[in-house]
C-alpha positions as CSV (number, residue, x, y, z in Angstrom):
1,X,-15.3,-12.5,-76.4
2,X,-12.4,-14.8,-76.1
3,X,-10.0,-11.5,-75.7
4,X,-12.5,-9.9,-73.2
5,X,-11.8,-13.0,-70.9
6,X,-8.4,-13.6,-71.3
7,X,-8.0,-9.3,-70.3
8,X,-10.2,-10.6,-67.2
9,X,-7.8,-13.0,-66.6
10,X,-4.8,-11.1,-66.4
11,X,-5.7,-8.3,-64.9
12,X,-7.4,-10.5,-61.7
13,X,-3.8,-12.4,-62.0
14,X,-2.3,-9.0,-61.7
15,X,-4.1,-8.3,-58.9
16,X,-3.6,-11.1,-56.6
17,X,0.0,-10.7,-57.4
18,X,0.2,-7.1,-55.7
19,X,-1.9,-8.3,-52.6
20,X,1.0,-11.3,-52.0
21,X,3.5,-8.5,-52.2
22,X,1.6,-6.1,-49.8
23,X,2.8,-5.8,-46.2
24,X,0.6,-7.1,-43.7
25,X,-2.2,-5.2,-41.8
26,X,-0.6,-4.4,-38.6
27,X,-2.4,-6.5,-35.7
28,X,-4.2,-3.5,-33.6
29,X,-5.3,-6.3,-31.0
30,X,-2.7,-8.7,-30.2
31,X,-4.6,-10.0,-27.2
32,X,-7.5,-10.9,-29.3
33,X,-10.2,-8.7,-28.4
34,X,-12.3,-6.5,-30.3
35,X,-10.8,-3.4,-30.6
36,X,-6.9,-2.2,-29.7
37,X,-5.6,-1.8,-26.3
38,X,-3.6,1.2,-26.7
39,X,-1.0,2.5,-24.8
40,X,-1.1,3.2,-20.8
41,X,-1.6,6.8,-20.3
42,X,-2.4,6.7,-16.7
43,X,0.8,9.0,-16.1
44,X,0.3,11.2,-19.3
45,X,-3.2,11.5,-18.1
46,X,-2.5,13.0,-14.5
47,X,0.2,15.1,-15.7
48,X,-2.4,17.0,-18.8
49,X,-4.9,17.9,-15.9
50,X,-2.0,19.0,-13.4
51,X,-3.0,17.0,-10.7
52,X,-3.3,13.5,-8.8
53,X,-6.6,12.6,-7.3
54,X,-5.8,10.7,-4.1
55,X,-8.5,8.9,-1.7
56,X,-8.3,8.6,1.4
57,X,-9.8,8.5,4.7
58,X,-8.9,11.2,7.0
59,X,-9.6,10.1,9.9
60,X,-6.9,7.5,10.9
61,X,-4.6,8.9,12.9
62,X,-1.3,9.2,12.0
63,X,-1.4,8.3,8.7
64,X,-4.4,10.6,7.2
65,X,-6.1,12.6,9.5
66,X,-7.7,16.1,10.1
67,X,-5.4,18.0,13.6
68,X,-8.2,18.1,16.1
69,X,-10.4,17.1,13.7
70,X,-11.2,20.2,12.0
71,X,-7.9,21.4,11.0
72,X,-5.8,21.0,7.9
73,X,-5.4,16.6,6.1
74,X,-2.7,15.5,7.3
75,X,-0.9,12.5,8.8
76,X,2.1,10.0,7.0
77,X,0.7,8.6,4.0
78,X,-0.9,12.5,3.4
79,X,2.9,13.9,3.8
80,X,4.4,11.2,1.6
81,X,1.9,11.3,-1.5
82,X,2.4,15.2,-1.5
83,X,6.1,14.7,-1.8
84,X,5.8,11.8,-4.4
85,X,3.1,14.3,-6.3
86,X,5.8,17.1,-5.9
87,X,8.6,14.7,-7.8
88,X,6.0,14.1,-10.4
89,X,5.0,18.0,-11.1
90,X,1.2,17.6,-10.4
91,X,-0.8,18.7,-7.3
92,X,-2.0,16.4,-4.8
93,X,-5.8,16.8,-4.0
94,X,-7.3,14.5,-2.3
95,X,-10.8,12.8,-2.0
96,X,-11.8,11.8,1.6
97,X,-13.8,8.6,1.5
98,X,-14.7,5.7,4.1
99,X,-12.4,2.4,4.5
100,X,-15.0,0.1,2.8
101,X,-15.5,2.8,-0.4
102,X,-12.3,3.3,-1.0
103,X,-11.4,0.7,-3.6
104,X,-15.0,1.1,-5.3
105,X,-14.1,5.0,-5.6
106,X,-11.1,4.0,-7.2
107,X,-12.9,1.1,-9.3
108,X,-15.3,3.7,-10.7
109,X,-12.6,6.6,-11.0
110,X,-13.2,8.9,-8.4
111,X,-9.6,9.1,-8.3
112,X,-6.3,7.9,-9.8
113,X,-4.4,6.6,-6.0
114,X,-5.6,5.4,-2.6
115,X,-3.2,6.0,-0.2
116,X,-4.3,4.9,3.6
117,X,-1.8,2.2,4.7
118,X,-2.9,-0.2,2.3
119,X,-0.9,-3.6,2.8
120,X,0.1,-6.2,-0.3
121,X,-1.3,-9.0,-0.5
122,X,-2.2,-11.8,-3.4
123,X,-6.1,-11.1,-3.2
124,X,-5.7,-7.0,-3.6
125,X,-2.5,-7.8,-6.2
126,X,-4.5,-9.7,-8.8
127,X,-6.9,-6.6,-9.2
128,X,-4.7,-3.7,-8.8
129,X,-1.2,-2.7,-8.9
130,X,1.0,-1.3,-5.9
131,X,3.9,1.0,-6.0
132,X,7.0,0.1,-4.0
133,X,6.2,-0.2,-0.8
134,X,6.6,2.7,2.3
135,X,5.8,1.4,5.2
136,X,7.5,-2.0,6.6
137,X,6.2,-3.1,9.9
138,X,6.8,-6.1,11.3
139,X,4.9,-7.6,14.2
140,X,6.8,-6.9,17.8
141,X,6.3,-8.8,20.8
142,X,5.7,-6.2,23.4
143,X,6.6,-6.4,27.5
144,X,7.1,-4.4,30.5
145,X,10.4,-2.5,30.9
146,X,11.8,-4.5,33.6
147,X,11.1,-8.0,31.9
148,X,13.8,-10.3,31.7
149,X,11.7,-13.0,31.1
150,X,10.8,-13.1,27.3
151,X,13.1,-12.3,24.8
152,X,11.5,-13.9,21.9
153,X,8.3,-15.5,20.4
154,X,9.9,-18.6,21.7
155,X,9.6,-17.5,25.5
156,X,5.9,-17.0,25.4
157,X,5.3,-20.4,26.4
158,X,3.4,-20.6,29.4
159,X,3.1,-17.1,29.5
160,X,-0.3,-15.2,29.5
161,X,-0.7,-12.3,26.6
162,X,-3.8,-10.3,25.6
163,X,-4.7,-10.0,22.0
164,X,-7.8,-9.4,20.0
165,X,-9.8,-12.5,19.0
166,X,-9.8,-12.1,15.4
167,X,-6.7,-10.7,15.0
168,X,-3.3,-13.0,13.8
169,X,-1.8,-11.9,16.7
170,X,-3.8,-14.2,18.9
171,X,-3.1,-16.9,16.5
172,X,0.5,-16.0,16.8
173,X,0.4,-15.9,20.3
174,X,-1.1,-19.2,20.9
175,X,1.1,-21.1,18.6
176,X,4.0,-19.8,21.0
177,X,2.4,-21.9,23.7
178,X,1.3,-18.4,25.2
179,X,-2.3,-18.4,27.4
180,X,-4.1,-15.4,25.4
181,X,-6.6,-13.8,27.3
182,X,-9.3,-12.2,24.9
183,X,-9.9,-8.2,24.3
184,X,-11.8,-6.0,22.3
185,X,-7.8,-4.0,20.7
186,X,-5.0,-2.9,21.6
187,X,-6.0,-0.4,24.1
188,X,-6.8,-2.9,26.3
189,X,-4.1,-5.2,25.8
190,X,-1.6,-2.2,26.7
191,X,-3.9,-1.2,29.8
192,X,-3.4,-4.8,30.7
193,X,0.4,-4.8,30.3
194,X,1.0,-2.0,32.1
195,X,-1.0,-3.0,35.1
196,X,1.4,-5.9,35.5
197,X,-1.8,-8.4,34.8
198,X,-0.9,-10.3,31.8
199,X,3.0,-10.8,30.6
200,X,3.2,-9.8,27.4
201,X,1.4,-8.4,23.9
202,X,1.8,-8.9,20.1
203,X,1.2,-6.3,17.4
204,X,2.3,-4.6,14.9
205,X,5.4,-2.4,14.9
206,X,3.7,0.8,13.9
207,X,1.0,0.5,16.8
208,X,3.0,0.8,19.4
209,X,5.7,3.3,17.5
210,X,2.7,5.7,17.3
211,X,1.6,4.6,21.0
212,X,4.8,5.7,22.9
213,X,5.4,8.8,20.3
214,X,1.9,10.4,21.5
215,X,2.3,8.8,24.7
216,X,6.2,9.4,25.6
217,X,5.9,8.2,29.5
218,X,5.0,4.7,28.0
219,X,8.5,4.2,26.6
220,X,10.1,4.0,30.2
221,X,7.2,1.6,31.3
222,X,7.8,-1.0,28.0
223,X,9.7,-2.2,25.1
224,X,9.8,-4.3,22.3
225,X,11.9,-7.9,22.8
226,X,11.0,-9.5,19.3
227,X,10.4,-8.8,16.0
228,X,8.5,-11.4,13.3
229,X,10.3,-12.4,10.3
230,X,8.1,-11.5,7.9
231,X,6.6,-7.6,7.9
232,X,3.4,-6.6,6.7
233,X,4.0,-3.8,3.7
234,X,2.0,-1.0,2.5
235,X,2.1,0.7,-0.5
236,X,-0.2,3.0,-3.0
237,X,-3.0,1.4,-4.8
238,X,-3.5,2.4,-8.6
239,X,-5.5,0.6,-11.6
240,X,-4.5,-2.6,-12.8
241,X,-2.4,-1.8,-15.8
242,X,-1.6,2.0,-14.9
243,X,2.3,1.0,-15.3
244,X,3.7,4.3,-16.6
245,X,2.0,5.8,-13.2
246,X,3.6,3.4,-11.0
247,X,7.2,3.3,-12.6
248,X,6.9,7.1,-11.9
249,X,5.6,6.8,-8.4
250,X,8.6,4.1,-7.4
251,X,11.3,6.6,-9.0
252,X,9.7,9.2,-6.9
253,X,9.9,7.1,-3.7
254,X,13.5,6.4,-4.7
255,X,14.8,10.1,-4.8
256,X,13.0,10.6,-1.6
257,X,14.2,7.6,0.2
258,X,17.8,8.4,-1.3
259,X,17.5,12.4,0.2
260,X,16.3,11.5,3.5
261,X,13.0,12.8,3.0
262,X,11.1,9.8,3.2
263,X,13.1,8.9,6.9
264,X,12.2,12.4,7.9
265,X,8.5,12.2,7.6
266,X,9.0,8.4,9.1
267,X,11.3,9.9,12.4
268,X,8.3,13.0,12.3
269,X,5.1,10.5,13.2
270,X,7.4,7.0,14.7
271,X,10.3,8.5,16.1
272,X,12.3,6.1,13.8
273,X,12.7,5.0,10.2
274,X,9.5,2.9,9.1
275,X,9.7,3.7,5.1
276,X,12.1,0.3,4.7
């Protein structure tokens, strides 16, 4: 009996001996959930089926849009997520959705990009991530070609512009000392301007590129005299976490901005380069 316990014994000693030695279980959950993360395959993912799913809304002009509103997508942010999509190997098809879907269609998986002028900002950047950005606008202060009058934010004091009422612009325009008389966008603020009845008009850079490129009489009749310090930027809209995706969207935008491609398409719809 004695031996029978002191074989026991040893052979439990034994044991516990090899399990100090053993290596340690790998840890298949270093954040401390339930079960492994894994590694992104956002990018390995689009490039198995062969193409990018992109959402967008076709129907703001220039940047996603359908030519007399039956013809083929197209538009600026349509041109440059083809060419990205090129660079990456994969087709571009797209998924045409309304403004206030679009982030729930991406949410549920509808498709792996938005691309429709999306701008950066901390709400939209603690839920998703953003490629490099390729549009910078900045905000312009606008005035009738033979105003000598204003020549920055500064000289709108005492001077009368016309701005939307829940728009930053009339905030903008106000804290420059400026009268704002109230409108309903910028198609009456321009209507305004050009009728010699209110001085001046803020907005963004890209309005009033695409303004006097489908309207080219307007560029003798104004011009921009300001720009704001700090641009608004757009940018693609992935998953939060879909890192291998975005590094290879940002190398894409980097061989097209380095070949001119990205200036092209910019120069096609603005008349000038807006990618930077």
């Amino acid at each position: 009996m004695k031996t029978r316990i002191a074989l026991i014994s040893l052979l439990a000693a034994t044991a516990l001996a090899l399990s100090a030695c053993a290596p340690a279980e790998p840890d298949l959950n270093p954040s401390g959930g339930d079960t492994a993360t894994g590694d992104d395959t956002s990018l390995a993912d689009i490039q198995a089926a062969g193409e990018i799913v992109i959402g967008t809304e076709g129907t703001y002009k220039p940047f996603t849009f359908h030519e007399d509103g039956t013809g083929e997508l197209t538009g600026y942010d349509v041109e440059i997520i083809q060419a990205v999509a090129d660079k990456l190997g994969v087709e571009a098809t797209f998924e045409e959705t309304q403004w206030d879907a679009i982030f729930a269609g991406l949410d549920a998986g509808r498709f792996n990009l938005i691309a429709n002028q999306v701008s950066i900002n901390e709400d939209r950047l603690a839920k998703y991530d953003f490629s490099d950005p390729y549009t910078v606008s900045p905000g312009v202060v606008i005035v009738a070609a033979d105003n000598t009058d204003i020549t920055s934010l500064a000289d709108l004091d005492g001077k009368t512009t016309a701005q939307s009422l829940s728009s930053n612009w009339y905030t903008l325009a106000e804290d420059n000392g400026a009268t704002v008389e109230p409108v309903e966008g910028w198609a009456q603020s321009i209507a305004l301007l050009e009728q010699g009845r209110i001085d001046a008009t803020l907005n963004d850079k890209l309005t009033y590129l695409d303004y006097v490129t489908s309207k080219p009489d307007a560029a003798s009749k104004l011009k921009v005299v300001a720009e704001t310090e700090d641009p608004s930027t757009n940018a693609f809209v992935v998953a939060k976490g879909s890192t291998t995706l975005v590094d290879a969207i940002n190398a894409a935008l980097e061989e097209l901005r380095a070949d001119g491609t990205l200036a092209e398409i910019s120069e096609k719809y603005f008349g000038e380069d807006v990618s930077q």
